[in-house]
N, C-alpha and C positions, 0 to 999 in steps of 0.2 A: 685094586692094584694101582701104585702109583706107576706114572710113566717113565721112561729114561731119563728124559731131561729133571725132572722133578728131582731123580735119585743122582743123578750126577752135580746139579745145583746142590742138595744137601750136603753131598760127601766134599764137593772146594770149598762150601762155608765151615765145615767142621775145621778141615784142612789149613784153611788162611786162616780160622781164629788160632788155630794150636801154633802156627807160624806165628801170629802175632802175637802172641804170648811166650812162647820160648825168644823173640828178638826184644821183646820188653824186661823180661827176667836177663838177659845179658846184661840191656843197657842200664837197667837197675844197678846189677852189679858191676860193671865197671863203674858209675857215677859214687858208690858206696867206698869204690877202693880209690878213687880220687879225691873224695872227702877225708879218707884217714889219712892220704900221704900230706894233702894241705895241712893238716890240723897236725903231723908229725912234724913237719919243716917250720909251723907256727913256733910250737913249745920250741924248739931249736933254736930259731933266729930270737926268743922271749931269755930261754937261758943264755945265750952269747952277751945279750944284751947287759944283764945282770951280772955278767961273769965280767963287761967290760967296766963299770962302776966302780 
């Protein structure tokens, strides 16, 4: 039979990995959706460019 402490240390590591991973999967995704608005405002400022030619 494990002791309390032993089962209360597993249960915060379970706990702070799942925490770091649901704040990882965030900042993944905001980082994903500030890559396509750069890359939309690129083509944009690429066609102005061409359109001023």
């Amino acid at each position: 039979m494990h002791s309390l402490a032993t089962v209360a240390l597993g249960a915060f590591a379970i706990i702070f990995f799942c925490a770091a991973l649901i704040v990882g999967l965030v900042i993944l995704k905001k980082y994903k959706a500030e890559q396509i608005r750069i890359n939309e405002l690129t083509k944009k400022r690429l066609e102005e460019k061409q359109k001023n030619k």
